[in-house]
Residue, then its C-alpha position, 0 to 999 in steps of 0.5 A: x748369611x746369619x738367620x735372625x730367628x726372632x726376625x724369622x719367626x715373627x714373620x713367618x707367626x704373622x701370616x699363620x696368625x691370619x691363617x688362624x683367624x680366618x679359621x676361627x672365623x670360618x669353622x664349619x665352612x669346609x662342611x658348608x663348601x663339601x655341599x657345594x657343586x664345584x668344578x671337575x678340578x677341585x682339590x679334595x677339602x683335607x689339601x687345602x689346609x695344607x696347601x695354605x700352611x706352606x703358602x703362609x709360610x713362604x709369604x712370611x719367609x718372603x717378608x723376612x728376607x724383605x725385610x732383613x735385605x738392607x734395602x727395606x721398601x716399607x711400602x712393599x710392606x705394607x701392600x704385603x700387609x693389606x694383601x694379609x687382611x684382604x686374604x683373610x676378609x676373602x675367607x669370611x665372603x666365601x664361607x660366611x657370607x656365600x656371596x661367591x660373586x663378590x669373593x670372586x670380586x674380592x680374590x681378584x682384588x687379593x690377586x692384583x695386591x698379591x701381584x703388586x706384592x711380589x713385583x716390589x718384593x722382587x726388587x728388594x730381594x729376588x729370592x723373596x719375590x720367588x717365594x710369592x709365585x706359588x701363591x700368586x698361582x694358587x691364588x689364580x687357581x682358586x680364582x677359577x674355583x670361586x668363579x665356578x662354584x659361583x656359576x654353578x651354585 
């Protein structure tokens, strides 16, 4: 298979540029999130960032391979795309608002649209929809963190 690096870089641009504004928008959360009480389970701030780079590089990955596939399905991506800006605005909920319930609401909605993301990704292209699992896990695990974080604060 021949890689179409515009196709690629584009792709994988698209959802670092989300990742680039939810940072902007939110600067000074991770202080803000270092005064919270969180679970026993929380990962130290330093490994989020980093775990959401390669997160929002196999999503783009996966929209590549979607959409390079022959077998283009434009409405998986446009529930890859309004999963996107729902995973964006949940940034803004949690870190700007402090309203942890609702962003708990929120990341739940998020995990549905991820899920329904990855299953219609999966259909086009397996390899696609395999690149989508460790979001959708981490997405499951910072569910926990938002709920607890919630409960304890």
């Amino acid at each position: 298979m021949k890689i179409e690096w515009k196709k690629l870089i584009l792709c994988i641009s698209l959802p670092l540029a989300v990742e680039g504004l939810a940072g902007v928008l939110t600067r000074g959360g991770m202080e803000t999130f270092q005064t919270l009480n969180k679970p026993m389970l929380t990962p130290p701030g330093w490994l989020f960032p980093i775990v959401w780079t390669i997160l929002y590089i196999l999503m783009g990955s996966a929209s590549y391979f979607v959409l390079i596939s022959g077998k283009l399905n434009r409405s998986a991506l446009v529930i890859y795309g309004i999963q996107l800006v729902l995973n964006c605005f949940w940034s803004i909920i949690f870190f700007n608002l402090k309203a942890y319930l609702f962003a708990f609401i929120w990341l739940v909605i998020l995990w549905f649209f991820i899920l329904v993301t990855m299953i219609l990704f999966f259909k086009i292209s397996k390899f696609a929809g395999y690149l989508l699992v460790p979001y959708l896990l981490w997405v499951t695990f910072a569910g926990y963190l938002n709920f607890s974080i919630y409960l304890l604060n």
